[in-house]
VOBA-1610 file (N, C-alpha, C; in pm, whole numbers, padded with zeros to 5 digits, always signed):
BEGIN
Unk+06370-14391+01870Unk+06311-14451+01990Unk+06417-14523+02071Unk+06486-14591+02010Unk+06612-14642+02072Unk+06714-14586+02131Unk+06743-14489+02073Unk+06832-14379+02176Unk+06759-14312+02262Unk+06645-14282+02223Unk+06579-14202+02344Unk+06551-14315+02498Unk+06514-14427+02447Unk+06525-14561+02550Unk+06686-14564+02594Unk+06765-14527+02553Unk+06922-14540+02592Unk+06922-14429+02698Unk+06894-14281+02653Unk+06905-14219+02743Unk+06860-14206+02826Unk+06741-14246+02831Unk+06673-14243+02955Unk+06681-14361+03087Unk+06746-14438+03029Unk+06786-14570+03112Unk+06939-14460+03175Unk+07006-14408+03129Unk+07146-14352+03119Unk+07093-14222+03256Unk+06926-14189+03276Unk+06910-14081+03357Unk+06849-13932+03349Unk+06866-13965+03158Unk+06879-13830+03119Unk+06676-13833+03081Unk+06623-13745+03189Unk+06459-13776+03177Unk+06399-13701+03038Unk+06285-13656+03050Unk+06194-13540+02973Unk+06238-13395+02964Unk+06316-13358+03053Unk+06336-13257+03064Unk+06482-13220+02998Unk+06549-13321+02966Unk+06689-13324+02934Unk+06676-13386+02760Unk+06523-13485+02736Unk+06541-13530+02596Unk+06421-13503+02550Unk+06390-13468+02428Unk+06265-13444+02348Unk+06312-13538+02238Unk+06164-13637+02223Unk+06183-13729+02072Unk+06049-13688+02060Unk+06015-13641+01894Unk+05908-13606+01843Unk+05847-13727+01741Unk+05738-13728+01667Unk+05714-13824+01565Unk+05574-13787+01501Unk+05604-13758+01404Unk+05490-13714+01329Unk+05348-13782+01317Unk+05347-13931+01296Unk+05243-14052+01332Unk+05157-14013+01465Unk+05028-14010+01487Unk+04986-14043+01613Unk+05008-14163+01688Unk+05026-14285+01579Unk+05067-14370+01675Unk+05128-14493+01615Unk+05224-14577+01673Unk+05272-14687+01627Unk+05267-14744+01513Unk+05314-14811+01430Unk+05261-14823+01262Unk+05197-14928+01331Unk+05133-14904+01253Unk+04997-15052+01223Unk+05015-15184+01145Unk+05076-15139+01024Unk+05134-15268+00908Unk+05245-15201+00815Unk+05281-15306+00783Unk+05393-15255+00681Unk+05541-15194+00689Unk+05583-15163+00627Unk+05717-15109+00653Unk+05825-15230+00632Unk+05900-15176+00727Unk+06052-15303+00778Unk+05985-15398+00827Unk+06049-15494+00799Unk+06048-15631+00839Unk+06113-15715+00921Unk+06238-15675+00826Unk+06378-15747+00904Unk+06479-15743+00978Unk+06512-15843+01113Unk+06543-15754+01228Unk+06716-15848+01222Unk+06835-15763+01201Unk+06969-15840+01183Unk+07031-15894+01299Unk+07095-15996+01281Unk+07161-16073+01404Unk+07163-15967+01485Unk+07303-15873+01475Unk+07361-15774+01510Unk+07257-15675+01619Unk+07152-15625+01524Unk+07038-15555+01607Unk+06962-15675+01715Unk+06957-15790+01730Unk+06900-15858+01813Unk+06980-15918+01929Unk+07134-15842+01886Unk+07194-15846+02043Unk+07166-15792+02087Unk+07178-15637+02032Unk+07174-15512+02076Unk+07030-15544+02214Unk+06913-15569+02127Unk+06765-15550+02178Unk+06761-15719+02274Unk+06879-15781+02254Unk+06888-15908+02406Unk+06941-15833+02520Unk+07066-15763+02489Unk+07100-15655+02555Unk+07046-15613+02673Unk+06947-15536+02620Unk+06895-15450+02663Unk+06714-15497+02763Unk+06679-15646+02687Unk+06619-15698+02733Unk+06479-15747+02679Unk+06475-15671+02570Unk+06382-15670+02516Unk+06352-15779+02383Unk+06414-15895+02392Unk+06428-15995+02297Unk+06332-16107+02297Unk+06291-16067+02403Unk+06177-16210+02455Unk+06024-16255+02299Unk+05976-16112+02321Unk+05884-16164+02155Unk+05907-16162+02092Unk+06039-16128+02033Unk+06068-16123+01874Unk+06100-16297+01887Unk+06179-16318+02005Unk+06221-16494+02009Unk+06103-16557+01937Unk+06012-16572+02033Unk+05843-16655+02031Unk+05783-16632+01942Unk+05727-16486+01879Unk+05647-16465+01789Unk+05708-16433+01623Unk+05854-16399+01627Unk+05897-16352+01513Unk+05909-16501+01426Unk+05977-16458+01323Unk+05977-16559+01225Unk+06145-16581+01250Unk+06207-16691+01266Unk+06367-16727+01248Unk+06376-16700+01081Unk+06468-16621+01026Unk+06504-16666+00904Unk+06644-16764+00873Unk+06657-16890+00830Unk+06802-16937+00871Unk+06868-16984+00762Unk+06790-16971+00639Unk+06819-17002+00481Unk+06791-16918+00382Unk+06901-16941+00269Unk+06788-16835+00159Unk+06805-16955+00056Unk+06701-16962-00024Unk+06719-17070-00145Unk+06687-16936-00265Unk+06775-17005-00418Unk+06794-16926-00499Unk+06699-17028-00608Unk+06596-16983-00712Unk+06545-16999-00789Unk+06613-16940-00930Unk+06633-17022-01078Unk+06658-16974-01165Unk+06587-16988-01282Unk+06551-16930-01392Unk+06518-17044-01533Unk+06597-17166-01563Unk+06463-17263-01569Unk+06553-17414-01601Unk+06630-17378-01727Unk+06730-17479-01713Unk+06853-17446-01853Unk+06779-17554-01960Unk+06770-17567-02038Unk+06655-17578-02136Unk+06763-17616-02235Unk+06793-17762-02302Unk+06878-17773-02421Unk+06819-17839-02567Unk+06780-17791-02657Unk+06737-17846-02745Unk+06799-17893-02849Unk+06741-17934-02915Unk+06834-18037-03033Unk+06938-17969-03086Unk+07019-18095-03210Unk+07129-17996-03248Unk+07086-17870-03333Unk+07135-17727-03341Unk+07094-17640-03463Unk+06994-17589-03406Unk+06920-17654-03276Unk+06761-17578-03249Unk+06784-17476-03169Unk+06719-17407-03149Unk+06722-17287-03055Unk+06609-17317-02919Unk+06629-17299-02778Unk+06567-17306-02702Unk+06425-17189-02750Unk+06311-17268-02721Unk+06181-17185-02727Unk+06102-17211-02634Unk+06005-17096-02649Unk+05878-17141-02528Unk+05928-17088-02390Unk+05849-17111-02288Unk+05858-17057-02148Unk+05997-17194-02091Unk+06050-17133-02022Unk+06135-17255-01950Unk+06125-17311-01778Unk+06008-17211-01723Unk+05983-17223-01581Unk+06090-17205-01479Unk+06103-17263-01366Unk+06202-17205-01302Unk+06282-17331-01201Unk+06364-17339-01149Unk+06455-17438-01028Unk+06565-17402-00992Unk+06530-17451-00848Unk+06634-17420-00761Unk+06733-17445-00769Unk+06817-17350-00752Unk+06965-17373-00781Unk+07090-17365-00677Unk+07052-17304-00546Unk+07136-17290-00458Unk+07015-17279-00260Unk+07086-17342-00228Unk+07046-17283-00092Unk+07136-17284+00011Unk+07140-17168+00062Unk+07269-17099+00172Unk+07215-17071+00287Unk+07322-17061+00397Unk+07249-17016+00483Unk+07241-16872+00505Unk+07153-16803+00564Unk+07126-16660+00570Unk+07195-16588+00664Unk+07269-16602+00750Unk+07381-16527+00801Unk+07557-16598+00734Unk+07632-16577+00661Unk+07735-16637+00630Unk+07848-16656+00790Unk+07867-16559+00892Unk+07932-16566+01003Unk+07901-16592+01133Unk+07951-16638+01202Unk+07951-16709+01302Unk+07910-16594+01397Unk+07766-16577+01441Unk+07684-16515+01579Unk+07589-16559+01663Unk+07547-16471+01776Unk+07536-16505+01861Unk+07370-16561+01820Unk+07323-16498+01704Unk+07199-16523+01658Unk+07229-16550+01475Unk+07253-16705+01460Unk+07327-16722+01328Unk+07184-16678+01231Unk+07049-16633+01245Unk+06970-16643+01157Unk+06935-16491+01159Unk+06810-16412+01011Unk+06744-16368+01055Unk+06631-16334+01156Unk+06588-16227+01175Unk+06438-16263+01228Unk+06326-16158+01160Unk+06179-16219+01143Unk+06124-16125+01125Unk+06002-16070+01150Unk+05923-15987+01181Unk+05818-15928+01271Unk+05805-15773+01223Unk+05661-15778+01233Unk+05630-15623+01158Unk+05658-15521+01283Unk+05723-15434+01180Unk+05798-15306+01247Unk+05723-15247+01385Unk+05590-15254+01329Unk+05513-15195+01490Unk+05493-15250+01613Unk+05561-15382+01599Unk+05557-15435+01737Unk+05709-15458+01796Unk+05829-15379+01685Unk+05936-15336+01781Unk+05941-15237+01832Unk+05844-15120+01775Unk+05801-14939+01861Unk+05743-14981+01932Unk+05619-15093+01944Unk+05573-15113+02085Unk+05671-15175+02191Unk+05736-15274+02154Unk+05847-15291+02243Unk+05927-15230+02342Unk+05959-15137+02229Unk+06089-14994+02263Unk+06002-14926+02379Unk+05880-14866+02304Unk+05784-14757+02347Unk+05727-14818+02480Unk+05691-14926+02493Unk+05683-14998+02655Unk+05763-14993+02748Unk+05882-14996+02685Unk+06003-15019+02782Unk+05978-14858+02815Unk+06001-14806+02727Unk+06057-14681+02742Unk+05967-14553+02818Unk+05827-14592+02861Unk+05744-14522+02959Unk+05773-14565+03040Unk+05851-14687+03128Unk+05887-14736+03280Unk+05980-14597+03305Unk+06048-14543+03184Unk+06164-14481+03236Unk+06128-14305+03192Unk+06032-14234+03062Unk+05975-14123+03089Unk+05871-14109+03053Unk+05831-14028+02979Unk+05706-13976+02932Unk+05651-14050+02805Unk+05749-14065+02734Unk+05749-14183+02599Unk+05772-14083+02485Unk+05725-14093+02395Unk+05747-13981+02247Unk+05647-13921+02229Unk+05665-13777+02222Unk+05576-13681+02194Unk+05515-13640+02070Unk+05391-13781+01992Unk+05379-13828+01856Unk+05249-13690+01799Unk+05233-13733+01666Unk+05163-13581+01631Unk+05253-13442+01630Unk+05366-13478+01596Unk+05431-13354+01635Unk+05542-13316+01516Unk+05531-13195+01461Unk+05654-13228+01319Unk+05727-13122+01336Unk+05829-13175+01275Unk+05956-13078+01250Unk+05952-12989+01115Unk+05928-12888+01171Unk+05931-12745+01070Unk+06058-12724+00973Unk+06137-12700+01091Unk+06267-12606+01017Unk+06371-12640+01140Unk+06488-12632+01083Unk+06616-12634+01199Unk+06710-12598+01115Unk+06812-12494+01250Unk+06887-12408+01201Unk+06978-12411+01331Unk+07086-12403+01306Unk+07231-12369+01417Unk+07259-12233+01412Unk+07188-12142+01545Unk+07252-12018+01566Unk+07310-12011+01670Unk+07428-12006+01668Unk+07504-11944+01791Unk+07521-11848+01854Unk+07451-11730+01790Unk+07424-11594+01896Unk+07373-11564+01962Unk+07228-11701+01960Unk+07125-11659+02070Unk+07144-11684+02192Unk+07247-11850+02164Unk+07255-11887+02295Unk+07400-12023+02281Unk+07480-11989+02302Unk+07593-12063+02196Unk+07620-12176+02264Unk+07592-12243+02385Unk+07559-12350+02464Unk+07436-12422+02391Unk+07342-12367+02353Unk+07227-12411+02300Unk+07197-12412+02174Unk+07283-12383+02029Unk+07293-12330+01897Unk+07189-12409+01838Unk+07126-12502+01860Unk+07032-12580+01771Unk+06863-12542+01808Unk+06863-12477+01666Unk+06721-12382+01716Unk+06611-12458+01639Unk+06516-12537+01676Unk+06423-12620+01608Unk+06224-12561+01598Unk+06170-12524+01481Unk+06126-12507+01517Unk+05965-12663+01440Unk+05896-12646+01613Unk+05801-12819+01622Unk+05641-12739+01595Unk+05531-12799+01534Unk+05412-12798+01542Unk+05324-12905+01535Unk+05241-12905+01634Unk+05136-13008+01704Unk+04973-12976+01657Unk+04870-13028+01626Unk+04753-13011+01659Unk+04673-12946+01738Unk+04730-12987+01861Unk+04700-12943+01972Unk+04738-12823+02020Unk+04838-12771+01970Unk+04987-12623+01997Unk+04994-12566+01893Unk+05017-12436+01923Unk+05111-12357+01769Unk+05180-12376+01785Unk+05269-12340+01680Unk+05388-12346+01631Unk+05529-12304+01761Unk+05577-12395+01810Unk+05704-12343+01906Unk+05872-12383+01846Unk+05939-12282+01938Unk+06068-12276+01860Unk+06129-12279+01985Unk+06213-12438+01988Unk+06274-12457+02115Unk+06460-12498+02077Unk+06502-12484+02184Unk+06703-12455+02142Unk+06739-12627+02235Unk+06818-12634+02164Unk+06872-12743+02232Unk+07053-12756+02187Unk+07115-12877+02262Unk+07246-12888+02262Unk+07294-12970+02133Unk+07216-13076+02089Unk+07218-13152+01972Unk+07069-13199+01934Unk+07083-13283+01800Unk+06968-13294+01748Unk+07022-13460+01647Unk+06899-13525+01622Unk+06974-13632+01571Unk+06833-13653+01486Unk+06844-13663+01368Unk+06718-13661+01251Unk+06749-13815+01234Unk+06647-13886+01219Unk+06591-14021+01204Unk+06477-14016+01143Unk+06467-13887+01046Unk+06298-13845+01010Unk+06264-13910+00839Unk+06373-14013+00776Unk+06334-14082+00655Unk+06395-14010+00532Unk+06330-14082+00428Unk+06351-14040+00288Unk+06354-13915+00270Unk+06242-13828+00290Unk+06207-13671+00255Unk+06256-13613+00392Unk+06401-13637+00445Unk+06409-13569+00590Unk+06438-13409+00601Unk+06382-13372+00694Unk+06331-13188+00686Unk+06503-13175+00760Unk+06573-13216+00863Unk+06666-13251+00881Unk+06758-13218+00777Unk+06786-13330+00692Unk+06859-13330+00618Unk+06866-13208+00513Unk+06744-13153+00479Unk+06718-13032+00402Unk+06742-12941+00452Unk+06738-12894+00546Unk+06770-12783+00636Unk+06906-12768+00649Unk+07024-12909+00689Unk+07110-12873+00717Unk+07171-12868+00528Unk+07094-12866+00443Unk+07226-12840+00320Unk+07273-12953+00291Unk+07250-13082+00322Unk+07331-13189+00299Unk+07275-13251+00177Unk+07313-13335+00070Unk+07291-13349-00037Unk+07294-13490-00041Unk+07227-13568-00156Unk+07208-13692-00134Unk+07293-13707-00282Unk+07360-13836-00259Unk+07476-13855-00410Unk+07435-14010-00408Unk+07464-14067-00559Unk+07446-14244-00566Unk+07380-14205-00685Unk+07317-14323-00730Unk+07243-14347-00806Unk+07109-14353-00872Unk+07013-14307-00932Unk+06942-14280-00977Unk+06853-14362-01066Unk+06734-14447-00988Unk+06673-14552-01126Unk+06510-14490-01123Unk+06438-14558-01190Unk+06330-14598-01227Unk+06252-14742-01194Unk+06360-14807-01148Unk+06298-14922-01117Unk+06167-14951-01036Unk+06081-15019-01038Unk+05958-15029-00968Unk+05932-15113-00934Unk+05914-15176-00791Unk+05870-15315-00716Unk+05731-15254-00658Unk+05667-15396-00649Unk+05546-15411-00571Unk+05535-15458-00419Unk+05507-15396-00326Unk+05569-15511-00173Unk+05411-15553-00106Unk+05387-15674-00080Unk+05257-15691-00009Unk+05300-15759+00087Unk+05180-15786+00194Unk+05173-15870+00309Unk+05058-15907+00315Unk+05074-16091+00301Unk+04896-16139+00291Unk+04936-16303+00293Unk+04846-16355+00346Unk+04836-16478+00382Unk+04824-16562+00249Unk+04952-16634+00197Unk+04887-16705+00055Unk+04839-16861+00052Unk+04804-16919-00003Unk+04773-17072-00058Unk+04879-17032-00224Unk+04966-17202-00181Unk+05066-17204-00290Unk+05148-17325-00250Unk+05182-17383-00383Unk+05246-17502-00395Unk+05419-17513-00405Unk+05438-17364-00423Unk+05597-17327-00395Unk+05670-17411-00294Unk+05773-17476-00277Unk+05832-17534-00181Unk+05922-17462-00099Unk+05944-17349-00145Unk+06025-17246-00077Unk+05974-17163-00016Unk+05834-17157-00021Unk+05781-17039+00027Unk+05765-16974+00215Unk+05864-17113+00288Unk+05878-17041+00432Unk+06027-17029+00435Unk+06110-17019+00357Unk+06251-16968+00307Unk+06254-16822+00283Unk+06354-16700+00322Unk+06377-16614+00233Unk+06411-16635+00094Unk+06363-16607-00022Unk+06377-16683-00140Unk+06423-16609-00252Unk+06500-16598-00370Unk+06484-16495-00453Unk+06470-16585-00586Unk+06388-16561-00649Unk+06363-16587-00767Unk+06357-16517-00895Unk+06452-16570-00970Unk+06473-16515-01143Unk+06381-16583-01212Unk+06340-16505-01285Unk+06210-16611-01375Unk+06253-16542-01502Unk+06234-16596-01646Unk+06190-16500-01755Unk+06069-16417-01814Unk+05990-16460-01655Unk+05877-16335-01655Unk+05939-16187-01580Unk+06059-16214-01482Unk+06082-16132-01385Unk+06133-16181-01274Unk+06134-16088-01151Unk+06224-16138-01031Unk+06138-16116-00913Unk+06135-16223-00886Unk+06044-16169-00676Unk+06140-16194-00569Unk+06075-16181-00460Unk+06177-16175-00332Unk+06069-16244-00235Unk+06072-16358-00162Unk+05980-16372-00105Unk+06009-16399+00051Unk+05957-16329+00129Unk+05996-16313+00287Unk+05919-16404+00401Unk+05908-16505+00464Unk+05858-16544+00542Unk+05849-16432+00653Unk+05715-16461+00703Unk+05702-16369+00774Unk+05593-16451+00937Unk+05583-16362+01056Unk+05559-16419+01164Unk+05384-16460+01165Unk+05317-16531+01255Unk+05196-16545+01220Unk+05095-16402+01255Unk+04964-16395+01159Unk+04901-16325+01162Unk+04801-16311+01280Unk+04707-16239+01308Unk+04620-16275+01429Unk+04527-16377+01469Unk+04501-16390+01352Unk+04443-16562+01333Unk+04492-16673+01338Unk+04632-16677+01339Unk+04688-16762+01325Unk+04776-16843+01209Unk+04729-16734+01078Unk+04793-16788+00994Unk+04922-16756+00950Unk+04987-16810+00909Unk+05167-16758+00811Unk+05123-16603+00715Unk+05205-16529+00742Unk+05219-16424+00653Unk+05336-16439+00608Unk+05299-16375+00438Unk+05424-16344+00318Unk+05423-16274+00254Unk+05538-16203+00300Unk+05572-16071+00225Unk+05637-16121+00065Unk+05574-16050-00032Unk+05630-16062-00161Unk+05687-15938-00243Unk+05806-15902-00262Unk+05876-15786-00374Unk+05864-15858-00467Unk+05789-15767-00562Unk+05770-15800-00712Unk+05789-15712-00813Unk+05901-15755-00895Unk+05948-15638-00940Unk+05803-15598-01099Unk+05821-15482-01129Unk+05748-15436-01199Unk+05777-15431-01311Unk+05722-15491-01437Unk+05838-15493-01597Unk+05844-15350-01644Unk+05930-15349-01737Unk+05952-15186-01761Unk+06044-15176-01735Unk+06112-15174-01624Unk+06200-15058-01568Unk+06368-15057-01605Unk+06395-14920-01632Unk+06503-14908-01696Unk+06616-14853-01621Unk+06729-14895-01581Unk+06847-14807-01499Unk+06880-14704-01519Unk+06897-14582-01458Unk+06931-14461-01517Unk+07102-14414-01463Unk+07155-14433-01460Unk+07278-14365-01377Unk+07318-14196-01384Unk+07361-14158-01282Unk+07376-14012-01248Unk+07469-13992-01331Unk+07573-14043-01406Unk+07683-14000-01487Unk+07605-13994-01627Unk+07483-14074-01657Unk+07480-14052-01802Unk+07314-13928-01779Unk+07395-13850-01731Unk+07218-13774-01770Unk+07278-13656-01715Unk+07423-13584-01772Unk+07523-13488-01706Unk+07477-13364-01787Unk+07424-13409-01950Unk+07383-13300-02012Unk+07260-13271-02039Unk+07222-13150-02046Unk+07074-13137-02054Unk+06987-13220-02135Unk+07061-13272-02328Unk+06915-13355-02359Unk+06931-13466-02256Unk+06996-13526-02225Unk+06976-13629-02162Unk+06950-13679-02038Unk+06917-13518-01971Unk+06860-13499-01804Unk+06735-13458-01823Unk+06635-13417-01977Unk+06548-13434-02000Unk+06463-13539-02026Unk+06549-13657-02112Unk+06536-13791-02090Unk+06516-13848-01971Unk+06574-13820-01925Unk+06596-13893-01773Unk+06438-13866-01675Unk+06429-13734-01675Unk+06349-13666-01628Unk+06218-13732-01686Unk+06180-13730-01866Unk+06085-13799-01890Unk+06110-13945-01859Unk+06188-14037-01824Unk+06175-14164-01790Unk+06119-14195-01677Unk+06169-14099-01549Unk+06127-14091-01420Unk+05974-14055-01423Unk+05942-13973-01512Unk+05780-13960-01503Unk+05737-14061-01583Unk+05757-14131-01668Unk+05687-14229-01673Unk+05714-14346-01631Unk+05802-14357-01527Unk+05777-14478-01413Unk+05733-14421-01292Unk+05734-14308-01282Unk+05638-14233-01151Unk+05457-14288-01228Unk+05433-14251-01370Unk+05286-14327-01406Unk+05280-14465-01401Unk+05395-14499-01411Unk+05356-14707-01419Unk+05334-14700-01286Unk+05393-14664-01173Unk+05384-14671-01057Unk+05218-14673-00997Unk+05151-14584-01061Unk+05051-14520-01013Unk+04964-14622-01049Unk+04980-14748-01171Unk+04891-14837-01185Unk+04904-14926-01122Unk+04972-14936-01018Unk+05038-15086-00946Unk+04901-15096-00882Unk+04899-15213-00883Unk+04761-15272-00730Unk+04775-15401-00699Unk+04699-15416-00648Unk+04698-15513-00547Unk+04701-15669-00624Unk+04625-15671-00753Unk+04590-15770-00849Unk+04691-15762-00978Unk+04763-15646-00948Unk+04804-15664-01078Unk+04991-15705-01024Unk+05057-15698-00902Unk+05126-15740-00788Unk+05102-15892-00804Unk+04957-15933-00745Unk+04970-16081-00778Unk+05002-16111-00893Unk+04881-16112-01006Unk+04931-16158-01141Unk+05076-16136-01189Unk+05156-16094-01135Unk+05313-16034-01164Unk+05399-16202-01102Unk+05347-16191-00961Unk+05410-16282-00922Unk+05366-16454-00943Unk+05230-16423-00977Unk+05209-16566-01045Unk+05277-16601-01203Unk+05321-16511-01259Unk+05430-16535-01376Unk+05545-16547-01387Unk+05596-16458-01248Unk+05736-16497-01207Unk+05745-16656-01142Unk+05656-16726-01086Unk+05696-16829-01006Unk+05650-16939-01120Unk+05611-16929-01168Unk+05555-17078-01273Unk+05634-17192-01274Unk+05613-17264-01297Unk+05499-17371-01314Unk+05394-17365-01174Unk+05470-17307-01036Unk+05416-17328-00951Unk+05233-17154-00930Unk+05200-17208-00839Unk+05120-17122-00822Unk+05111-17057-00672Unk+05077-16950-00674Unk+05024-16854-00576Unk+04934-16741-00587Unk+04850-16755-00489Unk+04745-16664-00451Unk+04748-16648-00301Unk+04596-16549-00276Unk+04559-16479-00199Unk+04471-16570-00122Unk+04510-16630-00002Unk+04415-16724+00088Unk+04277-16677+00115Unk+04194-16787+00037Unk+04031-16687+00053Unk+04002-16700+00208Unk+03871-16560+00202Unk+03895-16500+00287Unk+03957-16426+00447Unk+04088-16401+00346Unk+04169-16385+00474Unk+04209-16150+00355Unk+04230-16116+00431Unk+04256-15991+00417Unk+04401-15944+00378Unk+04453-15849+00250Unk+04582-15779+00234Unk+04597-15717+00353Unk+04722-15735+00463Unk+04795-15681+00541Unk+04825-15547+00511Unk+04899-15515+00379Unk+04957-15374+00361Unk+05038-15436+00224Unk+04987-15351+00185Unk+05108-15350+00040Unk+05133-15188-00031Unk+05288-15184-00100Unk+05310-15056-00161Unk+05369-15088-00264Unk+05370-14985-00371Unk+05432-14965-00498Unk+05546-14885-00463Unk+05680-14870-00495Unk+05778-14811-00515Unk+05886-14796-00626Unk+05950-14679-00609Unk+06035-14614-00743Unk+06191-14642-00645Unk+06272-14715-00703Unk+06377-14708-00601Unk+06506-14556-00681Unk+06553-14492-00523Unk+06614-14430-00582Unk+06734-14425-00460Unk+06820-14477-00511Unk+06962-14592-00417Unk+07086-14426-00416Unk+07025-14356-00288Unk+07158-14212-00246Unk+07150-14221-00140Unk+07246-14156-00072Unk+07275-14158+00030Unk+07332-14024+00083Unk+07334-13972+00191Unk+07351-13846+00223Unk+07515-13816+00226Unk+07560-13696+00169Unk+07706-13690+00138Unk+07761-13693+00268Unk+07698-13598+00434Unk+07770-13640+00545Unk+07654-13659+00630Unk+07699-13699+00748Unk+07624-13734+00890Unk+07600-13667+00952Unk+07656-13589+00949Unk+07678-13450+01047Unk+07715-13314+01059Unk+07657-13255+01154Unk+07701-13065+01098Unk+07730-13036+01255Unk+07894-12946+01214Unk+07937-12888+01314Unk+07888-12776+01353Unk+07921-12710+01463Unk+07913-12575+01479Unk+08023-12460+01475Unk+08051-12346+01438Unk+08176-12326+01422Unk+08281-12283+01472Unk+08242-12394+01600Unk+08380-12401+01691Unk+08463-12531+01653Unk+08370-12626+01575Unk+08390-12799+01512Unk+08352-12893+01553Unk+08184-12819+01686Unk+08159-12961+01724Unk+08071-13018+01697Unk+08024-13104+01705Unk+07942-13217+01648Unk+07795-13160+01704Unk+07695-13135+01634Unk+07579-13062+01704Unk+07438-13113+01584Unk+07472-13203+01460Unk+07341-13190+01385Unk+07418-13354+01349Unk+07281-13447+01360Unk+07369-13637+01335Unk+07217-13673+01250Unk+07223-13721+01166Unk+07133-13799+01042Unk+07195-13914+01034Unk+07065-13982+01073Unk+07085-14153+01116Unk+06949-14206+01022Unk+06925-14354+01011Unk+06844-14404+00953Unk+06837-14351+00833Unk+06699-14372+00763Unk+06636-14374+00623Unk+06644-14228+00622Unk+06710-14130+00730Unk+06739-13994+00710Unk+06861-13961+00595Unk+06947-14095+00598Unk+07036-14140+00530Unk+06977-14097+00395Unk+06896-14181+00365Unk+06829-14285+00161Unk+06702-14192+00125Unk+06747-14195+00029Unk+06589-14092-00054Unk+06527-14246-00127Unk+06437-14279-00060Unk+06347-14412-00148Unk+06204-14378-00151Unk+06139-14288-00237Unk+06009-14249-00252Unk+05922-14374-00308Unk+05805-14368-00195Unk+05718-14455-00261Unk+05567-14412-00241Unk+05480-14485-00240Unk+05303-14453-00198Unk+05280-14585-00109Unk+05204-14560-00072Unk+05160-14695+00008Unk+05048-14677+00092Unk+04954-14802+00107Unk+04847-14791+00118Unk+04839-14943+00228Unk+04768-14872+00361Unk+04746-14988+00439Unk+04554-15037+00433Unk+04530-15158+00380Unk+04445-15213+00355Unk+04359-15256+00486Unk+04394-15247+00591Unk+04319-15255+00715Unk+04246-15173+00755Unk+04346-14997+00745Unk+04273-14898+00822Unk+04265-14811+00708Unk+04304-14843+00620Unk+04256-14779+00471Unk+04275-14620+00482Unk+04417-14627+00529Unk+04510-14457+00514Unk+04562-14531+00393Unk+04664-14392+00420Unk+04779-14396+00303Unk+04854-14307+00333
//
């Protein structure tokens, strides 16, 4: 959306840019959160900084939570639960900018942003619409080698040529599969829980970005901007017990890429039990002594279960074979991070 808002400020209309998007429309909840110094020049820039200012959340600290250190007599051994305290608080940008803090605001009201701006100047994004297949032939039309083919609801199936192409299409990108490019890094099982919901809680950190070690486990807790009512939203990562590291070097031989393979399916099943209650109860054991819940009656925002799997695409780009730059994978087109997720408002998935 952002480049397509670039170019079209730059001149280049509808007829010169096609941005597609599979969604009918704007996300609703969930997703990204967090918007970096860096990106909030960019979007002062350009002009569009005004609500993230007012309505977003500043992030300008992170405080660190640990298990209390616990010393018992001579010869004794520490026992029992040890709860948790703070042990550090920093500030959340370490260098000197033009915006020293985070900020944060749910993802769909920076596509509305973009997507506002960006009908003053064309048509906007042509949503409902997916990418099939793409392929670089140069015989048909060697000015035009990028042969894509799009299908709509509304349309069959069309196969249109263009000069470049730039995939921003995520984890499972058709992009990235098409052009052959391979994803390398690392390989886990690990499993977090992510929600968004208005809590009641005696935490003192809880309008801090926060990370907490517990010897129940680890959360992440995100201040987040107000809800429509008016209240504070908080995002919570909660990690899921179980989960075991796998690395790509130790699973080179078959028994042990069978292993691997059965580990991944059975954190693909732990996965599948995650919910909404069992997310809280996770994080009410990680935070102890203190407590948190779910503000009665106020509604889950969006929450998901995820399997993290930390690769990254071996290149960015595919030439054509004269050497020029004609196929660019940007974003989460980058990262293979499979998850499920379920928005509690409009009750997709």
């Amino acid at each position: 959306m952002l480049l397509k808002l670039l170019l079209s400020r730059f001149g280049l209309g509808d007829k010169s840019v096609l941005c597609i998007e599979s969604r009918d429309t704007i996300l609703r909840a969930g997703q990204a959160d967090g918007i970096q110094p860096r990106t909030m020049e960019v979007l002062k820039s350009l002009g569009l900084m005004h609500e993230i200012s007012t309505d977003g959340c500043p992030v300008w600290e992170v405080a660190f939570w640990n298990p209390v250190q616990q010393k018992g007599g001579e010869g004794e051994p520490n026992t029992g639960p040890r709860g948790i305290e703070r042990t550090a608080i920093v500030d959340d940008v370490a260098l000197a900018a033009r915006y020293p803090h985070e900020a944060t605001t749910h993802q769909g009201k920076v596509e509305r942003i973009l997507e506002d701006d960006l009908l003053r100047y064309s048509g906007g994004i042509r949503r409902s619409t997916t990418l099939l297949k793409v392929q670089i032939d140069e015989k048909g039309d060697p000015a035009f080698p990028v042969v894509a083919e799009i299908e709509s609801p509304t349309s069959r199936r069309r196969t249109i040529r263009s000069k470049y192409l730039v995939g921003a299409d995520g984890a499972h990108s058709t992009v990235r599969r098409c052009m052959g490019l391979k994803l390398e890094g690392e390989m886990t099982d690990h499993i977090w829980g992510v929600i968004d919901l208005v809590v009641d809680t005696d935490f003192p950190d809880v309008r801090r970005r926060t990370a907490v070690h517990s010897d129940a486990g680890a959360i992440m807790i995100i201040p987040r901007e107000r809800s429509m009512t008016g209240d504070f939203i908080t995002r919570l990562y909660v990690q899921v017990p179980g989960d075991v590291k796998v690395d790509e070097a130790d699973i080179a031989g078959t028994t042990k890429l069978q292993e691997f393979k059965k580990g991944y399916d059975d954190a693909r099943a732990r996965r599948e039990q995650v919910t909404v209650e069992s997310i809280m109860k996770q994080a009410q054991e990680a935070i102890r002594p203190y407590y948190i819940k779910q503000r009665e009656g106020t509604k889950v925002e969006w929450w998901t279960a995820y399997q993290i799997g930390q690769r990254v695409s071996d290149r960015f780009l595919v030439r054509d074979a004269h050497g020029k730059h004609r196929v660019f994978i940007v974003g989460d087109g980058t990262f293979q991070r499979p998850f499920r997720t379920e928005n509690v408002l409009t009750d997709s998935t």
